[in-house]
C-alpha positions as CSV (number, residue, x, y, z in Angstrom):
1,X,22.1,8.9,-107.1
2,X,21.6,5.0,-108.1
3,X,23.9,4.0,-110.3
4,X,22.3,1.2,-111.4
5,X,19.5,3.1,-112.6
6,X,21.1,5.4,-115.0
7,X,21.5,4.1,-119.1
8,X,25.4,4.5,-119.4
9,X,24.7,3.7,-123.5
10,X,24.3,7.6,-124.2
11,X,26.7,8.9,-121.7
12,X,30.0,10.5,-123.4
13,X,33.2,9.8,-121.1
14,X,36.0,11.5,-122.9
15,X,38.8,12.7,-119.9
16,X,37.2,11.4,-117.2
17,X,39.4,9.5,-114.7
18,X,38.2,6.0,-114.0
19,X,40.6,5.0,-111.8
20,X,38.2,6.0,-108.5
21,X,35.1,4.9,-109.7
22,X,33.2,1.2,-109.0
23,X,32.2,-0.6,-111.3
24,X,30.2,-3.0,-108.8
25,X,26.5,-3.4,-110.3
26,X,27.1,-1.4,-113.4
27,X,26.0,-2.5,-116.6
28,X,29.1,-2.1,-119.3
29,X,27.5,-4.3,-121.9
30,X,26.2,-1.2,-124.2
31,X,28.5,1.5,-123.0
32,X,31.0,2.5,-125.6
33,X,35.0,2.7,-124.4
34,X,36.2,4.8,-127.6
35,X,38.4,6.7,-126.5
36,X,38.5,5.9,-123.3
37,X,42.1,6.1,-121.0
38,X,42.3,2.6,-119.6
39,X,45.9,3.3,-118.4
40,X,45.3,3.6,-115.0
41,X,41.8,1.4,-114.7
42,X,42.2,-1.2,-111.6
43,X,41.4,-4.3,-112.9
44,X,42.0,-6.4,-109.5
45,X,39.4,-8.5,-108.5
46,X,37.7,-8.2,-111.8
47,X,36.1,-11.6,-113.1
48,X,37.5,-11.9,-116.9
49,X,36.0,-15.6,-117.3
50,X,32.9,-14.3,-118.5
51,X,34.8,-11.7,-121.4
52,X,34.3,-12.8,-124.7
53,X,37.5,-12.5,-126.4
54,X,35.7,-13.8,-130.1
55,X,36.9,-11.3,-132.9
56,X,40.0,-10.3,-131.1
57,X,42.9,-10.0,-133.5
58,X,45.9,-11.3,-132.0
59,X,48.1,-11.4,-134.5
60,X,49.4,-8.1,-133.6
61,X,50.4,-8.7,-130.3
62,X,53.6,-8.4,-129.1
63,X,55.0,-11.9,-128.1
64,X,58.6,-11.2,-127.6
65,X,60.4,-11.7,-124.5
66,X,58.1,-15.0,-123.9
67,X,60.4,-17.5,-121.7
68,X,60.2,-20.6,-124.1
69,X,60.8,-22.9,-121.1
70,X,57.9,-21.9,-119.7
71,X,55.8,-23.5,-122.9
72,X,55.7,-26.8,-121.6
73,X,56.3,-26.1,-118.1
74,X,59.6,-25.4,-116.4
75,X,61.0,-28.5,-117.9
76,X,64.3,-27.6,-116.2
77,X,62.8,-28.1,-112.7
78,X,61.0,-30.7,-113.8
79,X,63.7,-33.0,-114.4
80,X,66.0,-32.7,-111.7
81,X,63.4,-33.3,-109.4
82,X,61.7,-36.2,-111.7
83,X,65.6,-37.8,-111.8
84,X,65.3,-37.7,-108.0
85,X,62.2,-39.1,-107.9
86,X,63.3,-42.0,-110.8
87,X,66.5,-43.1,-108.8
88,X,65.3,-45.1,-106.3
89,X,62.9,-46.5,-108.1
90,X,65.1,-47.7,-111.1
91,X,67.3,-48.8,-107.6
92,X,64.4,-50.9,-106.1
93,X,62.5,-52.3,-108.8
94,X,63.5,-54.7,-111.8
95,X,64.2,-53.9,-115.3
96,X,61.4,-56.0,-117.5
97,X,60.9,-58.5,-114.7
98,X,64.5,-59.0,-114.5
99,X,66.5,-58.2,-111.6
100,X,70.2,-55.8,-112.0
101,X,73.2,-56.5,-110.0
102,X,72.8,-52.6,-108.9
103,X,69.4,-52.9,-107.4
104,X,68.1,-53.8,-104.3
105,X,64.6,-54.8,-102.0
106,X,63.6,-54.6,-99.1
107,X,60.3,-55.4,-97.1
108,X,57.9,-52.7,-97.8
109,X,60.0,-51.3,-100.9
110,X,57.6,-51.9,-103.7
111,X,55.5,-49.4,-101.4
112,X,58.1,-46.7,-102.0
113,X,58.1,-47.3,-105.4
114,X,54.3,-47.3,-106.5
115,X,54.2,-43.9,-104.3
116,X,57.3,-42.4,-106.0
117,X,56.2,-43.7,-109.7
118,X,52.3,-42.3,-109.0
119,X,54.0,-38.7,-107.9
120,X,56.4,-39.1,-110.7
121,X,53.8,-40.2,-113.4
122,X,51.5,-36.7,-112.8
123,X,54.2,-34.7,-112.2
124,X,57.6,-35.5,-114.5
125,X,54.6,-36.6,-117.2
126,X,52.2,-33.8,-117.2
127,X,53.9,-31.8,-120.1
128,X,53.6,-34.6,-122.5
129,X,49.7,-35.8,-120.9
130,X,48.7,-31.8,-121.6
131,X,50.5,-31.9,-125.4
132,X,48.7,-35.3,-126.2
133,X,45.5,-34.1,-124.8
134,X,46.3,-30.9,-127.6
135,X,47.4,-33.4,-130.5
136,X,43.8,-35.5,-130.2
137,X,41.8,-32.1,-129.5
138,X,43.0,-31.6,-133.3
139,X,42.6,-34.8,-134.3
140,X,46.6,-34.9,-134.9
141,X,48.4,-37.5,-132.7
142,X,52.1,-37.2,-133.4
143,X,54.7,-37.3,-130.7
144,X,53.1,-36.7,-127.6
145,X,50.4,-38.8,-128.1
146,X,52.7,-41.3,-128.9
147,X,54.8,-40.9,-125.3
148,X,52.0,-40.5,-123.5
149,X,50.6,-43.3,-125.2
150,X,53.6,-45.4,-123.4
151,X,53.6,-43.6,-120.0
152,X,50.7,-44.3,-119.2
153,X,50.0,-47.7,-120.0
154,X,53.3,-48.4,-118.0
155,X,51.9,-47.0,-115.0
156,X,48.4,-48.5,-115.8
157,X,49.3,-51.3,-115.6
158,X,52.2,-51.5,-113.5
159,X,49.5,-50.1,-111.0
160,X,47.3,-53.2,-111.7
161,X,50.5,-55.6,-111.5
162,X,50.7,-54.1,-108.1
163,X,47.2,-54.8,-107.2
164,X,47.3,-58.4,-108.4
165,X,50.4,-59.7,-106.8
166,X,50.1,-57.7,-103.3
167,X,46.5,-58.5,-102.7
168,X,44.2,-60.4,-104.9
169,X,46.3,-63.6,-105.2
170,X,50.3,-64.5,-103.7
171,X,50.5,-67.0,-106.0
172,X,49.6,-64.5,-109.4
173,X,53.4,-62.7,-110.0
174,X,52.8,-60.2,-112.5
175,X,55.8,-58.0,-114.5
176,X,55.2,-54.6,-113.7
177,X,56.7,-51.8,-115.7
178,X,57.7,-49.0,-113.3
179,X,61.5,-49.2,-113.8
180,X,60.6,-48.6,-117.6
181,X,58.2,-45.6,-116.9
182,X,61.0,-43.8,-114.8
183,X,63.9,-44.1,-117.7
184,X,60.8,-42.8,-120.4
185,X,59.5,-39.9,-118.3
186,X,63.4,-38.5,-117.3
187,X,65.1,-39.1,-121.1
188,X,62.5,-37.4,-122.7
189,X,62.4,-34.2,-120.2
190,X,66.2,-33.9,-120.3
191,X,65.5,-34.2,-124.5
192,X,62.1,-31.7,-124.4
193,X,64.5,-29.1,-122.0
194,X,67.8,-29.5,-123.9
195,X,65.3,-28.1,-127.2
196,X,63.8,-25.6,-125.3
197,X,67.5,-24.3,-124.0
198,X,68.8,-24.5,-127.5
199,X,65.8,-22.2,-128.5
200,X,65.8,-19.9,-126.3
201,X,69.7,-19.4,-127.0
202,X,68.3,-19.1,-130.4
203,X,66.3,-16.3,-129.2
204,X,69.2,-14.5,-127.1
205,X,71.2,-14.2,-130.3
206,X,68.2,-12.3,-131.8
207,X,68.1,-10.0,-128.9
208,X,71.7,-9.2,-129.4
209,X,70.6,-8.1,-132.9
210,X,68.1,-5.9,-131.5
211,X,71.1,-4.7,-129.5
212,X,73.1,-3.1,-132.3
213,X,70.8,0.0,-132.2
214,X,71.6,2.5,-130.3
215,X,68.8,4.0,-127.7
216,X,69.4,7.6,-129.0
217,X,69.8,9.7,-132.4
218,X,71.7,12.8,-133.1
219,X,68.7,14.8,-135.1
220,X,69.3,18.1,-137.4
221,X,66.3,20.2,-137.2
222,X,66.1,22.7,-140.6
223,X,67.6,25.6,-138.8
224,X,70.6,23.6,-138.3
225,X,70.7,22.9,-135.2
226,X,71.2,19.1,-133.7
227,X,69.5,17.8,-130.2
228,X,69.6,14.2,-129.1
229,X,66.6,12.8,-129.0
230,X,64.7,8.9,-128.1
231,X,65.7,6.3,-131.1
232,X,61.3,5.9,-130.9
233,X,60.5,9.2,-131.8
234,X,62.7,9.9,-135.2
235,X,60.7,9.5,-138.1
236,X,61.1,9.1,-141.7
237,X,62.2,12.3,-143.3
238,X,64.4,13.4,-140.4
239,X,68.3,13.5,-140.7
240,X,70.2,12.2,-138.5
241,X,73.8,13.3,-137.6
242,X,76.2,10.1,-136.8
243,X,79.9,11.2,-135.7
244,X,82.9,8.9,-136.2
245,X,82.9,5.4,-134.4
246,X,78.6,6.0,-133.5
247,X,76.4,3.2,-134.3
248,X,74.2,4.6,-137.5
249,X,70.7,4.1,-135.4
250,X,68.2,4.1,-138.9
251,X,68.3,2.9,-142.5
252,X,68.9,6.0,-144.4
253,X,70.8,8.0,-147.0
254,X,73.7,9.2,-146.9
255,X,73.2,13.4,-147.5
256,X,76.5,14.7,-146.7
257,X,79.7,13.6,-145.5
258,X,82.2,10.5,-146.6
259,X,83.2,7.8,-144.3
260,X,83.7,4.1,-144.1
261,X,81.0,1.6,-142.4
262,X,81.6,-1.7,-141.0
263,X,78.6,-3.7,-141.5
264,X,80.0,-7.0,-140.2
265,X,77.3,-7.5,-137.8
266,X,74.8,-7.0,-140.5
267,X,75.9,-8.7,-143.5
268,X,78.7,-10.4,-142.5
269,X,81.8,-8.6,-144.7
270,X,84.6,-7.7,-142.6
271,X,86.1,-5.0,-144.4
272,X,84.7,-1.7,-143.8
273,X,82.1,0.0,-146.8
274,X,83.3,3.1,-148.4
275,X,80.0,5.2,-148.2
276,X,79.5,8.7,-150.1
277,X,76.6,10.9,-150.9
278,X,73.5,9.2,-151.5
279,X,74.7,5.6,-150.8
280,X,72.7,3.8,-148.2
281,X,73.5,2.6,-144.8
282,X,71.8,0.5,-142.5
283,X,70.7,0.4,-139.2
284,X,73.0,-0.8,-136.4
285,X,76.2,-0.3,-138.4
286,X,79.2,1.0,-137.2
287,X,80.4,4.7,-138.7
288,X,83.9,4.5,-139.3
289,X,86.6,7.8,-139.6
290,X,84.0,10.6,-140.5
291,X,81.2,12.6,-140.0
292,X,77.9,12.1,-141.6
293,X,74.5,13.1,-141.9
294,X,71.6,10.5,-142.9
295,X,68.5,11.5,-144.3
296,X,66.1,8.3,-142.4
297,X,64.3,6.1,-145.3
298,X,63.5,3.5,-142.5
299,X,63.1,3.2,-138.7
300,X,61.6,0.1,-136.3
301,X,59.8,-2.8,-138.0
302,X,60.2,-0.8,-141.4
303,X,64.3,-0.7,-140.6
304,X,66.4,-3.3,-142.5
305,X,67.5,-5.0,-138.8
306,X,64.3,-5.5,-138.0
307,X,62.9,-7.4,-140.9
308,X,65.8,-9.6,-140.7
309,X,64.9,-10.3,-137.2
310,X,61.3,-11.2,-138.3
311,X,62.6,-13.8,-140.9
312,X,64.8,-15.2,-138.5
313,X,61.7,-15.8,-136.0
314,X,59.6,-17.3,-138.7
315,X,62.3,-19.5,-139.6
316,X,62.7,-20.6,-135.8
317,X,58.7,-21.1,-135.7
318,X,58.6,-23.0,-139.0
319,X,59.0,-26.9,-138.4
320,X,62.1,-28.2,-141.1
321,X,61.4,-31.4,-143.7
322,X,62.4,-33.3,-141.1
323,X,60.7,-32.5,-138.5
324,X,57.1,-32.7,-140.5
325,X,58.2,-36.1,-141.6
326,X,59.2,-37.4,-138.4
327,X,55.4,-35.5,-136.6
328,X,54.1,-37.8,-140.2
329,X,56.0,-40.7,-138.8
330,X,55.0,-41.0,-135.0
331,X,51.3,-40.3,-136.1
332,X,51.3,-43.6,-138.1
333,X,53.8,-45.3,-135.4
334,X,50.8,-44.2,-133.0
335,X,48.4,-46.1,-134.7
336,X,50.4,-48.7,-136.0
337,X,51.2,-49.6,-132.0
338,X,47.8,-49.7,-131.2
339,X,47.0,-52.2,-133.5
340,X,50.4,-54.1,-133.3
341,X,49.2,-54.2,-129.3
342,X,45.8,-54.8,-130.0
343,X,46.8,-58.1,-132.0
344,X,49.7,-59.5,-129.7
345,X,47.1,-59.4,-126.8
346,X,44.4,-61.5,-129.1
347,X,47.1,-63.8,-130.1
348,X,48.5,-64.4,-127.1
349,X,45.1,-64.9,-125.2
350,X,44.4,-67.7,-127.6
351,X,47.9,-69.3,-127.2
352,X,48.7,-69.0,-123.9
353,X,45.0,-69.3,-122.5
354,X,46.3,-66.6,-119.8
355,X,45.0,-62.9,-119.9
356,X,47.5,-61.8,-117.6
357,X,50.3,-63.1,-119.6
358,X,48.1,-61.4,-122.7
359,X,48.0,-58.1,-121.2
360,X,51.7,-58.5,-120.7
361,X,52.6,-58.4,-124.2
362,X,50.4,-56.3,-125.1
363,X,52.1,-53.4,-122.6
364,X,55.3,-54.0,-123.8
365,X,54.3,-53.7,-127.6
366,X,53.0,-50.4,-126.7
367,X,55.9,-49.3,-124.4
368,X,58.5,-50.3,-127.0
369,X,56.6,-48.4,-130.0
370,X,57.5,-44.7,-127.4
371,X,60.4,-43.5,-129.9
372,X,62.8,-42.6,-128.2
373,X,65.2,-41.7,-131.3
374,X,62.9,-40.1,-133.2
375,X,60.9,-37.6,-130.4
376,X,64.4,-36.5,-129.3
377,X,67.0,-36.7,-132.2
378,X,65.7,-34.4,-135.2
379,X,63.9,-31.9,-132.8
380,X,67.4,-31.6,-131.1
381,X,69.4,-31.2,-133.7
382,X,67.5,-28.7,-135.5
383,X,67.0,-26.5,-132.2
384,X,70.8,-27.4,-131.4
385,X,71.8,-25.7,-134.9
386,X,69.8,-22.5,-135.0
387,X,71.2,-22.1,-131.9
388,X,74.7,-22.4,-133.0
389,X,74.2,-20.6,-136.2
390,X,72.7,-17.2,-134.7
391,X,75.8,-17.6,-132.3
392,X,78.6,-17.5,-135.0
393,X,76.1,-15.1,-137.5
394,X,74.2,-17.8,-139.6
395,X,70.9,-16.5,-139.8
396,X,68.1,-19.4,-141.1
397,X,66.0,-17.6,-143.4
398,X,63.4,-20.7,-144.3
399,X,63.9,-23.8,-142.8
400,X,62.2,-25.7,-145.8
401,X,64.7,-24.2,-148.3
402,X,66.0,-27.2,-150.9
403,X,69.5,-27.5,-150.4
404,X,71.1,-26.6,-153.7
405,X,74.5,-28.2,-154.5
């Protein structure tokens, strides 16, 4: 039989096995996939570039367990190898034209160097040329823009220095920058990794809170009787048996039994909770002396630990006060360096009558507008203290909370 002949649209598929069949030719574009077992589909060699993925709701996916150094590329790896590449070139080449007791040249040097900056320039700089190329595809130049900004008109137009001085004229000696473009590129990845760490330390402490619950429940069936059972599939309405020294593994109420709970992990109070009959207790707390049975008022994203971990993650998503106003500053230091550059190269060109000296100051404007202080400092510290706090049990709730004294 030809496939390709037959009208799929009208064809019901329920328990059929797809895993076998190809799909070469075939024509899926009215067929309807309700309830459909796409467990075990193939999907090697399939060409996804032509899905449309419009209408998709994505807000319910399941983003845990991302690797946050990943987000700008492994900016770990990146450095070390972008500090190898910047030694020898802060070694061989002078720092603003002027030459450092430490450094050294040889004949054929400033070849090693152009070659080293080039391969450092795409590589060491990508993260910062793929977030600027972000910030201006939303019309929203902040910090990137703003380093990239600096990066690359160091290598520009210590590229075109090169040019000039090795082969259009030996008399024309022209500053070039590279010395400065190594120090920018390696102090801001070891800043952009040292945030990502602290984060993702932020994120371990979270995942020691998921932790607390145990992977199994004790559950009393009507008759009586008790079997253990997967923490996933106890509902709301069960009861739950927890013996002395168990982790409780659901928010619930107490139906029967006396004991005391330590909730330090929780809520932070040391001292063990006396609870009785229908008190509550909380998921992931520790049953003390006795025996009790829980009736469950609340398991997974519904359970008490769980919402706290949610409000946690906001917070760590959610930029602080300072952090907007320092995104608010570098978008007006961006433009504010463009100009700035824009008018030291007019003025000088009409002082010194000499574009090269013009195009001089106009580089090191722009180069010397790349904050250094402010892309690294409040980014750091705020990552750096989230980090710290989740460690010792402080918990940021909303990072744009007023400080009340």
């Amino acid at each position: 039989m030809d496939a390709s002949k037959l009208d799929h649209s009208k064809m019901n598929h329920p328990g059929m096995d797809h895993s076998n069949m190809k799909h070469e030719g075939m024509d899926h574009s009215k067929m309807s996939h309700e309830g459909m077992d796409h467990s075990k589909m193939s999907h090697e060699g399939m060409d996804h570039s032509k899905m449309n993925h419009e209408g998709m709701d994505h807000s319910k996916m399941n983003h845990e367990g991302m690797d946050h150094s990943m987000h700008m590329g492994n900016l770990k790896q990146k450095f070390f190898i972008s500090l190898i590449l910047a030694v020898p070139i802060i070694l061989l080449s002078p720092m603003m034209g002027v030459k450092l007791p430490f450094s050294f040249i040889f004949n054929g040097s400033e070849w090693v160097v152009l070659v080293l900056a080039t391969i450092l320039y795409f590589y060491g700089g990508m993260p910062f040329l793929k977030g600027a190329k972000m910030e201006l595809q939303n019309k929203s130049p902040a910090m990137m823009t703003l380093i990239s900004l600096g990066i690359s008109v160091a290598y520009i137009y210590s590229v075109y220095a090169f040019i000039a001085t090795k082969f259009l004229s030996s008399r024309i000696m022209i500053m070039d920058f590279f010395w400065e473009l190594a120090t920018l590129i390696v102090i801001m990845l070891l800043g952009h990794w040292i945030e990502m760490n602290a984060l993702s330390n932020a994120g371990n402490a979270l995942q020691k809170m998921a932790e607390l619950l145990p992977g199994t429940a004790t559950v009393l069936d009507p008759n009586g009787n008790t079997r253990e059972v997967d923490l996933k599939a106890v509902h709301i309405g069960n009861k739950v048996v927890v013996k002395a020294g168990e982790k409780i593994p659901t928010d619930g109420i107490v139906t029967s039994g006396k004991t005391t709970v330590n909730e330090s992990m929780l809520t932070g109070e040391a001292i063990g909770v006396s609870k009785n009959i229908n008190d509550k207790v909380i998921g992931g707390s520790v049953n003390g002396s006795g025996t009790i049975t829980v009736e469950v008022t609340g398991t997974g994203e519904s359970g008490y630990l769980s919402q706290v971990m949610q409000l946690v993650s906001n917070a760590q998503r959610e930029k602080s006060k300072a952090e907007t106003i320092s995104d608010k500053v570098a978008k007006l230091l961006f433009y504010i360096a463009l100009i700035v550059g824009i008018m030291a190269f007019i003025v000088w060109i009409l002082v010194a009558k000499d574009i090269n000296v013009a195009l001089e100051r106009m580089v090191t404007v722009l180069i010397i507008a790349c904050p250094h202080a402010l892309g690294l400092a409040i980014p750091l510290v705020t990552a750096r203290s989230t980090s710290l706090g989740a460690k010792n049990g402080l918990l940021i709730k909303k990072r744009q909370a007023d400080v009340v004294s």
